[in-house]
Residue frames as qw, qx, qy, qz and C-alpha x, y, z in Angstrom:
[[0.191, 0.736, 0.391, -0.519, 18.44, -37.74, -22.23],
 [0.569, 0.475, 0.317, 0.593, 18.24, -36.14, -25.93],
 [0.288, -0.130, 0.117, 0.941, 19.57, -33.18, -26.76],
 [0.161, 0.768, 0.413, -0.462, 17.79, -30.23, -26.76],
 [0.474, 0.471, 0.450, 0.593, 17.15, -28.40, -30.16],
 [0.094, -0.563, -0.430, 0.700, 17.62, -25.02, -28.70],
 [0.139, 0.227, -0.082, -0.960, 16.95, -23.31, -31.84],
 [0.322, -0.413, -0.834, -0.175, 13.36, -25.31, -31.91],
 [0.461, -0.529, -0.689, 0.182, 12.94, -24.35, -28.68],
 [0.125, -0.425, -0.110, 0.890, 13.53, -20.52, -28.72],
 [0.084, 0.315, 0.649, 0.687, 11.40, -20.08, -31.81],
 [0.168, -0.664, -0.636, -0.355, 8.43, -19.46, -29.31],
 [0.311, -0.789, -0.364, 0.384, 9.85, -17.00, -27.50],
 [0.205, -0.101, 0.377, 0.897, 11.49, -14.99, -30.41],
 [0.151, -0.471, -0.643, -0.585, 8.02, -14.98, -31.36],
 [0.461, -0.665, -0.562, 0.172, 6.81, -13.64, -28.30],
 [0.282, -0.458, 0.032, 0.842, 9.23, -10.98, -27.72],
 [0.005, 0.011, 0.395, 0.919, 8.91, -9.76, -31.43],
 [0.215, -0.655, -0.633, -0.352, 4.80, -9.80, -31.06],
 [0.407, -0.696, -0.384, 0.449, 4.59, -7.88, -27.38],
 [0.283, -0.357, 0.177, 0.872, 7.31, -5.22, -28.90],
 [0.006, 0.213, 0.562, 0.799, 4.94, -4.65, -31.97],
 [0.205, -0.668, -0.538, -0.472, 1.86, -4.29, -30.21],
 [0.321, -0.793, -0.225, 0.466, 3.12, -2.19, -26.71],
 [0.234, -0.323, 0.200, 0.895, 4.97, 0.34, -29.43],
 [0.017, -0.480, -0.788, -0.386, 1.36, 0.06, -31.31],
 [0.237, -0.814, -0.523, -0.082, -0.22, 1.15, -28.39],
 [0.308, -0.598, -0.187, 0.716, 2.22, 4.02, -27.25],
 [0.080, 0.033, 0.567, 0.819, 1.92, 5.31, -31.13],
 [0.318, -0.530, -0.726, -0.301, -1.77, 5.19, -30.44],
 [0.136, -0.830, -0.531, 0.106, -1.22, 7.85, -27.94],
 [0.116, -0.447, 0.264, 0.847, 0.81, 10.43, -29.29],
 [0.037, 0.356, 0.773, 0.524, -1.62, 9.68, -32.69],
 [0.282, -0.770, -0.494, -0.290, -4.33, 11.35, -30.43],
 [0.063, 0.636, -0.239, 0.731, -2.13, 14.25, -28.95],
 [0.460, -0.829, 0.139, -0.285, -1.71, 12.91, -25.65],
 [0.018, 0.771, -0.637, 0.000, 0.93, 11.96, -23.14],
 [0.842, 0.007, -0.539, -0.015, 2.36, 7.94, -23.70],
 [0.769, -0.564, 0.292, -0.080, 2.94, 6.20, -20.20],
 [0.882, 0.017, 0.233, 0.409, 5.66, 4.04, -22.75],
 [0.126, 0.842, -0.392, -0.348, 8.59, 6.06, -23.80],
 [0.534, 0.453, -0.680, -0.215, 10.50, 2.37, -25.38],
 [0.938, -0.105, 0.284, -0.168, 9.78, -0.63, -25.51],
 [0.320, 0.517, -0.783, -0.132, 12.88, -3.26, -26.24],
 [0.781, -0.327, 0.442, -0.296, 13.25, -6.85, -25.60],
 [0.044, 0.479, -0.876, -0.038, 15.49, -10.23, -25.85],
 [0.929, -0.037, -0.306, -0.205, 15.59, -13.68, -25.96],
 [0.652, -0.604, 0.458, -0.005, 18.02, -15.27, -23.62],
 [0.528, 0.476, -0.700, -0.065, 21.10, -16.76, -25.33],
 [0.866, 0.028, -0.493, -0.079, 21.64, -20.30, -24.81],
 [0.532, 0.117, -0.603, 0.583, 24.62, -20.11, -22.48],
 [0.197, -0.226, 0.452, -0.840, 23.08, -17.50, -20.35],
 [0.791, -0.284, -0.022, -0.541, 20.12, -19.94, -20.13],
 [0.839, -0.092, -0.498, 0.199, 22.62, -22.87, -19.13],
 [0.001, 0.114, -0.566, 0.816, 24.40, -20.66, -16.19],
 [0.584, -0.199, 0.081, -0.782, 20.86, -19.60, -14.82],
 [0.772, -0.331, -0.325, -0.435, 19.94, -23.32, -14.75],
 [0.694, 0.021, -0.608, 0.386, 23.02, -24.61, -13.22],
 [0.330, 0.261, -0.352, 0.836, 23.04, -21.86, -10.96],
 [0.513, -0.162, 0.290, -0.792, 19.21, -22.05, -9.80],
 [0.051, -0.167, 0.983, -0.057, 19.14, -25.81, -10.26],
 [0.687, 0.380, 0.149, -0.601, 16.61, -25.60, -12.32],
 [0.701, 0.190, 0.682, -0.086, 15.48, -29.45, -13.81],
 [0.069, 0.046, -0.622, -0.778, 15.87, -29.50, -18.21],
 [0.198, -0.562, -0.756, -0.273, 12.12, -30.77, -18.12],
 [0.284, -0.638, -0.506, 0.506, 11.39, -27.93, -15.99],
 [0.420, -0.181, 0.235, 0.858, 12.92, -25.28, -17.73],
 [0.023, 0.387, 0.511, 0.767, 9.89, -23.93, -19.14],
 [0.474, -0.758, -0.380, -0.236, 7.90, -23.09, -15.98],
 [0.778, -0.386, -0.249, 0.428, 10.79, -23.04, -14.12],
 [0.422, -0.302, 0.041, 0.854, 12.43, -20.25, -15.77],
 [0.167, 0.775, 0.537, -0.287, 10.19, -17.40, -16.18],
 [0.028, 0.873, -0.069, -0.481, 12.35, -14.51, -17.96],
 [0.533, 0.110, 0.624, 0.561, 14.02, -16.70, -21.54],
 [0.280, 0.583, 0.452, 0.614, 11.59, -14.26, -23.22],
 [0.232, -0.632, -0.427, 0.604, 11.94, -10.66, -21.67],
 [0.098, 0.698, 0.298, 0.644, 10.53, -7.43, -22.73],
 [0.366, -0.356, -0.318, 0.799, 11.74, -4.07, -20.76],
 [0.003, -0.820, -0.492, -0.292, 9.22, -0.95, -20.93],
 [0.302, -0.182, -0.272, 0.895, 10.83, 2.71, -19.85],
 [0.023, 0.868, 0.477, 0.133, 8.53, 5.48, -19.14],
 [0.015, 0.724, -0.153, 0.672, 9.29, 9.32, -17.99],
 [0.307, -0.475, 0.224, -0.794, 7.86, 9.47, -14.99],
 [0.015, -0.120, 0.955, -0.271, 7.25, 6.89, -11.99],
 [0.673, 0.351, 0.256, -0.599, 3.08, 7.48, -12.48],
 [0.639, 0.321, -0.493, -0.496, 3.48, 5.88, -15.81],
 [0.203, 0.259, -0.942, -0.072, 4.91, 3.01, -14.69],
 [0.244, 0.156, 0.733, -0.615, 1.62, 2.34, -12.48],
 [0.643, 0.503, -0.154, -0.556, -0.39, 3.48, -15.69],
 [0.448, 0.276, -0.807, -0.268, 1.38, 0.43, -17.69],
 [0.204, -0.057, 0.855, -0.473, 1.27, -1.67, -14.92],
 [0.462, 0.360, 0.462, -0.666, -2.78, -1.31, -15.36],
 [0.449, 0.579, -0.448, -0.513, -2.70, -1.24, -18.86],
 [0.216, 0.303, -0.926, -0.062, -1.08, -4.88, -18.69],
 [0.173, 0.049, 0.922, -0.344, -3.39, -6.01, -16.46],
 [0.576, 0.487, 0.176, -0.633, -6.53, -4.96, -18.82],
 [0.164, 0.429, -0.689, -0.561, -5.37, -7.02, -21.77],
 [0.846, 0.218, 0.065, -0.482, -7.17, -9.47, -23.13],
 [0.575, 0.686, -0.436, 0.093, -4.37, -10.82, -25.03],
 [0.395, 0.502, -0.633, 0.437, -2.16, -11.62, -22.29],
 [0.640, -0.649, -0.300, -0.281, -2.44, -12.83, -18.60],
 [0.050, 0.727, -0.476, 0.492, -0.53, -11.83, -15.45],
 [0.791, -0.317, -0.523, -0.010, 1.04, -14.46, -13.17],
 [0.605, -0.512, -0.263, 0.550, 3.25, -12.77, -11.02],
 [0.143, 0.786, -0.121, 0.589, 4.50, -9.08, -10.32],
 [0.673, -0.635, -0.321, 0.205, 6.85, -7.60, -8.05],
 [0.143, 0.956, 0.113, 0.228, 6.87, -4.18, -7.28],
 [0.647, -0.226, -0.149, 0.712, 10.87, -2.90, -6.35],
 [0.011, 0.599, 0.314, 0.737, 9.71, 0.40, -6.61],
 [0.482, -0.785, 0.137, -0.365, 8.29, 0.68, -2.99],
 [0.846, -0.375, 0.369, 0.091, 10.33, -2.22, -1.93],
 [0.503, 0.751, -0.401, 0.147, 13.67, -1.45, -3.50],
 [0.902, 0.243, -0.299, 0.197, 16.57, -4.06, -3.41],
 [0.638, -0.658, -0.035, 0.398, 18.86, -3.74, -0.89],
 [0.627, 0.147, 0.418, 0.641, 21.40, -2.81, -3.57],
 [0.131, 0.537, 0.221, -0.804, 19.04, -0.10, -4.37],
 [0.149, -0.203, -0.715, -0.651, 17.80, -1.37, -7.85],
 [0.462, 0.423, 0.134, -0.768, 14.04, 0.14, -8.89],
 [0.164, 0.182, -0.709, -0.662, 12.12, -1.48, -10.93],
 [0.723, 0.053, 0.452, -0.519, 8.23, -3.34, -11.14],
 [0.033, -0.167, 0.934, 0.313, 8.31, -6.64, -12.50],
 [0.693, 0.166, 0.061, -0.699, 5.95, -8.47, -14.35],
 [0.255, -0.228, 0.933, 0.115, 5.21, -12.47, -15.29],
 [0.658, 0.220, 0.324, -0.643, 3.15, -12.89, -17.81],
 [0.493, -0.110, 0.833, 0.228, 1.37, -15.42, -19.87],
 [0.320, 0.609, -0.149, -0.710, 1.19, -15.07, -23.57],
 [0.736, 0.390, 0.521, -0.186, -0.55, -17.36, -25.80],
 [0.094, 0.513, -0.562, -0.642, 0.87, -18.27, -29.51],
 [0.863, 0.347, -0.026, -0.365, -0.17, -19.30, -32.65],
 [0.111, -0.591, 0.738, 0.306, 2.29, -22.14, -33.76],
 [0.155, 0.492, -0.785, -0.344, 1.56, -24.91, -35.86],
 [0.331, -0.053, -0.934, 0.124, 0.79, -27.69, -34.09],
 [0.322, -0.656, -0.682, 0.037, -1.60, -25.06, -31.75],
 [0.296, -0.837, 0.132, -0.442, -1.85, -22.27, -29.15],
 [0.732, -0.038, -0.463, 0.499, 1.21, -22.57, -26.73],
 [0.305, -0.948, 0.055, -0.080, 1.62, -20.56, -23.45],
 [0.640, 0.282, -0.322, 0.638, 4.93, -18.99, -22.80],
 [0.499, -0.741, -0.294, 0.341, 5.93, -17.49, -20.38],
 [0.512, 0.605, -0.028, 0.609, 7.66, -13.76, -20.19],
 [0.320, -0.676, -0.388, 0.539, 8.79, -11.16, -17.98],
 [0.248, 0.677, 0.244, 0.649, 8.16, -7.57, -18.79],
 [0.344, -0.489, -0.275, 0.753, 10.51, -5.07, -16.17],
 [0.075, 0.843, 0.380, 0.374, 8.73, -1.68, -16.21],
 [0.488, -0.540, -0.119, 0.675, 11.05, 1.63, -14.88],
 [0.015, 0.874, -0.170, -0.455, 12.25, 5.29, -15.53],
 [0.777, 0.545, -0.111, 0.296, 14.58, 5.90, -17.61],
 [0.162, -0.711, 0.617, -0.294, 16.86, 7.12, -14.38],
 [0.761, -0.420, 0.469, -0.156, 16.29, 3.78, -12.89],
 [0.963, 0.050, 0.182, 0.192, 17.59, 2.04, -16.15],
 [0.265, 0.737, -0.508, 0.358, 20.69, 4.39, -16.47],
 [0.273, -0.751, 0.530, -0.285, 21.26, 2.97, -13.10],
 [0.887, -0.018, 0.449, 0.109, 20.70, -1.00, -13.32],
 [0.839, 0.537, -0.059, 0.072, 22.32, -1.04, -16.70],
 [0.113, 0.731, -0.567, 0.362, 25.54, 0.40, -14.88],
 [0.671, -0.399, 0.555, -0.286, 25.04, -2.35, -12.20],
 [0.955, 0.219, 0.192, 0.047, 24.69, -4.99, -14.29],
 [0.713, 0.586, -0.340, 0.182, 27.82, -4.07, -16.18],
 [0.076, -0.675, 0.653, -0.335, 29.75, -3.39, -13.24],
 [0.860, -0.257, 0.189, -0.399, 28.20, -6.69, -11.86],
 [0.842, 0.520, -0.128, 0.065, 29.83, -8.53, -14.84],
 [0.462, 0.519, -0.572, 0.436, 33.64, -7.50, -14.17],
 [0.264, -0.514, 0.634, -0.515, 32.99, -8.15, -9.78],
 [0.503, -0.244, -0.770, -0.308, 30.20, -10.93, -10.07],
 [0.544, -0.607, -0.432, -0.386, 28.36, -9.49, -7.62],
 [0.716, -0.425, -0.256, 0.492, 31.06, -9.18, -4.92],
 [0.159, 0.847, -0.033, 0.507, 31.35, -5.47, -5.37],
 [0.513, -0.012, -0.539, 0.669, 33.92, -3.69, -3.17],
 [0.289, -0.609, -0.676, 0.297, 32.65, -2.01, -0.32],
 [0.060, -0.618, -0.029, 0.783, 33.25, 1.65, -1.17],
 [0.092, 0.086, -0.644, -0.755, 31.72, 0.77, -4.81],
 [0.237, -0.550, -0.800, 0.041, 28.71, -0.82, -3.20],
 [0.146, -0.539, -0.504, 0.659, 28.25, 1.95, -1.23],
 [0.010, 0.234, -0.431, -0.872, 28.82, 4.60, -4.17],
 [0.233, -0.332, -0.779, -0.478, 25.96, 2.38, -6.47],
 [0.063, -0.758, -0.608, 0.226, 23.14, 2.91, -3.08],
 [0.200, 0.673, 0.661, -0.266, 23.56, 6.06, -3.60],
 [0.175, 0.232, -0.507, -0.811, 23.53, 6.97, -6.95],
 [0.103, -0.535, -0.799, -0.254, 20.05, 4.88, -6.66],
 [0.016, -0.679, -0.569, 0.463, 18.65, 7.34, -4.17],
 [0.157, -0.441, 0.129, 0.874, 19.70, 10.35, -6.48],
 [0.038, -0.159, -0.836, -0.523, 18.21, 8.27, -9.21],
 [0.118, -0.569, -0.795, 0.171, 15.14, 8.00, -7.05],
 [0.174, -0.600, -0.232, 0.746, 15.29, 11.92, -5.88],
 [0.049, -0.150, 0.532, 0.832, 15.47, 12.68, -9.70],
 [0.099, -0.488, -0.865, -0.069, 12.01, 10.48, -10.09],
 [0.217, -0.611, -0.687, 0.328, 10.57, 12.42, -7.48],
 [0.081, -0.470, -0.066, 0.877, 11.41, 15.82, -8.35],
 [0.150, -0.234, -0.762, -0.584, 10.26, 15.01, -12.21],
 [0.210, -0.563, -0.786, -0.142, 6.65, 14.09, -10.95],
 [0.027, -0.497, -0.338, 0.799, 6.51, 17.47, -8.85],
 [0.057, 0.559, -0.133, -0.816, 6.65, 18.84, -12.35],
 [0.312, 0.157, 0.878, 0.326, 5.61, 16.57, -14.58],
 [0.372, 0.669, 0.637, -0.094, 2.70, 18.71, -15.73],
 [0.086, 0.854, -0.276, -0.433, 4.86, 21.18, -16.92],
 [0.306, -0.365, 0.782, 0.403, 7.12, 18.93, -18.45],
 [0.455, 0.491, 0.697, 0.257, 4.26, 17.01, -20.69],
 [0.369, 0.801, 0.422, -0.209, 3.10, 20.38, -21.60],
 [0.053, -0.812, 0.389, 0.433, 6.10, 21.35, -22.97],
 [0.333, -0.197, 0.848, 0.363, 7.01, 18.35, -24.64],
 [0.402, 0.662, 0.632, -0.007, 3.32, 18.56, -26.32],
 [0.355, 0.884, -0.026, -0.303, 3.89, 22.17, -27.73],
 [0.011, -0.535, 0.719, 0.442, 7.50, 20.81, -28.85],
 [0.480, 0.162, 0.861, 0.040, 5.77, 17.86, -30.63],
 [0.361, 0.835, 0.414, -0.036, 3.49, 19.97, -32.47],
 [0.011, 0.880, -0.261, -0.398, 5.96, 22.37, -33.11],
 [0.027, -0.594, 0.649, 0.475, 8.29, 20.18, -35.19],
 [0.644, 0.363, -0.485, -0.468, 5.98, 17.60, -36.80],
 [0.978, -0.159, 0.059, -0.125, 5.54, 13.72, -36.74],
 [0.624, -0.423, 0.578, 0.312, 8.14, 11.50, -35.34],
 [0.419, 0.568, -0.589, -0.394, 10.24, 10.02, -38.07],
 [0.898, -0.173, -0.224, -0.338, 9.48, 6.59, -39.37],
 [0.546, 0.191, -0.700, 0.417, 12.89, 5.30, -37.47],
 [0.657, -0.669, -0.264, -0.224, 11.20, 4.58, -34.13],
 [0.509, -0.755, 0.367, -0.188, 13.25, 4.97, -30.35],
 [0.893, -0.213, 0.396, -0.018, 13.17, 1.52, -29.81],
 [0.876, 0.475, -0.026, 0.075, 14.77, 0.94, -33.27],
 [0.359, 0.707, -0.478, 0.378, 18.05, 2.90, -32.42],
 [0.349, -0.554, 0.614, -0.441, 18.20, 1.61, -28.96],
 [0.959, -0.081, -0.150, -0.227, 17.92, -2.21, -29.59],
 [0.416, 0.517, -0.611, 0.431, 21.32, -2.64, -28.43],
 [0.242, -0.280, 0.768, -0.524, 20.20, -2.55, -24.90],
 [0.859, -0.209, -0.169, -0.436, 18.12, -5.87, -25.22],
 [0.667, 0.259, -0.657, 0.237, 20.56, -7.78, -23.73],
 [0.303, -0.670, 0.036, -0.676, 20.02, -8.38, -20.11]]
C-alpha cells in the first residue's frame, strides 16, 4: 500500500478548521456590532495530529481507505456559549447555513454520558475550494457552556494519566462535579436576563472589544 502523505492530506482540513473559525467569530462579531446578546462566546478549533489519528484508527479499526468517512472529527471546531439556550440558538444557526450541511448531531445535553459529560455534537459537511475542485470534508463542531468545558477538559486530562479506568472514588467525584456543573447551567438561565443586561451596560460602558479577539488568547485549548 503507499504511504500516506499526511501533510497532503491534512491540508483540507487545516483549511476547514481555519475557514469555520473565521466565519462563526464573523458572525458572533456581527452580534455584539448590533448591540445584542452573541449565542457564541469562542470559537476554537484543531486538526488532529497524525499519531492521534493512527491510535483512533487502530483503536476503532477503522480501514486507511476509509479514513475519510470513517473518521468524522480529524477536523474539529468547539463553540462555548454562556448559557445552555445558546447552545440550542447555535445549534439552529448551523442548521440554517447555506454554506455547510449537517449529517449527524447528538445531543448529550438531555442525554448526558454516563460519566456525566454535557455537550451537543455536531457532523457536518463542508465544501472546499482546492485546486483540482470542490471537496467535502467532513467536521465535527461540539457546542457547550463554558461550565461544561471546565468540566470535560478536566476529564480528558485526568483521562490521559488513568486511560479511562478512573478509580472509583474519582469516578464518582467527576459525576458529580458534572451535576454542579449542570446546577450552575441551570441557575444561570433563571437569570440570564439579568446577566445579558448587565453585561450590555458593561459593554457600552467601557468601549469596543480590543482587536486581540477571545479565541486568540485561548487557542491553546484546541487540542482535543
Amino acid at each position: 500500500m503507499t504511504k500516506r502523505n499526511w501533510k497532503v492530506f491534512l491540508l483540507p482540513y487545516e483549511q476547514t478548521v481555519n475557514e469555520l473559525k473565521i466565519k462563526l467569530r464573523s458572525l458572533r462579531k456581527e452580534y455584539i456590532e448590533k448591540g445584542e446578546h452573541s449565542p457564541i462566546e469562542y470559537v476554537i478549533g484543531r486538526v488532529k495530529s497524525v499519531d492521534s489519528i493512527k491510535e483512533k484508527m487502530q483503536r476503532r479499526y477503522i480501514k486507511a481507505e476509509l479514513l475519510e468517512q470513517d473518521m468524522q472529527d480529524i477536523a474539529g471546531i468547539r463553540i462555548q456559549c454562556q448559557f445552555v439556550e445558546d447552545i440550542y440558538q447555535v445549534v439552529d444557526l448551523l442548521h440554517d447555513r447555506t454554506d455547510l450541511s449537517v449529517v449527524e448531531e447528538r445531543d448529550y445535553i438531555a442525554n448526558s454520558k454516563p460519566s456525566g459529560y454535557r455537550s451537543y455534537h455536531m457532523v457536518i459537511k463542508y465544501p472546499i475550494q482546492q485546486a483540482t475542485g470542490v471537496k467535502d470534508i467532513l467536521a465535527e463542531i461540539q457546542i457547550r457552556t463554558l461550565a461544561m468545558n471546565f468540566w470535560s477538559t478536566i476529564e480528558h486530562s485526568l483521562n490521559y494519566k488513568y486511560q479511562g479506568d478512573f478509580p472509583k472514588d474519582i469516578n464518582a467525584r467527576l459525576k458529580r462535579a458534572a451535576e454542579a456543573s449542570f446546577m450552575l447551567d441551570e441557575e444561570m438561565s433563571k437569570i440570564r436576563g439579568e446577566i445579558q443586561e448587565a453585561q450590555q451596560y458593561f459593554s457600552h460602558q467601557k468601549g469596543p472589544e480590543p482587536t486581540l479577539s477571545k479565541e486568540s488568547e485561548h487557542e491553546s485549548l484546541d487540542s482535543k
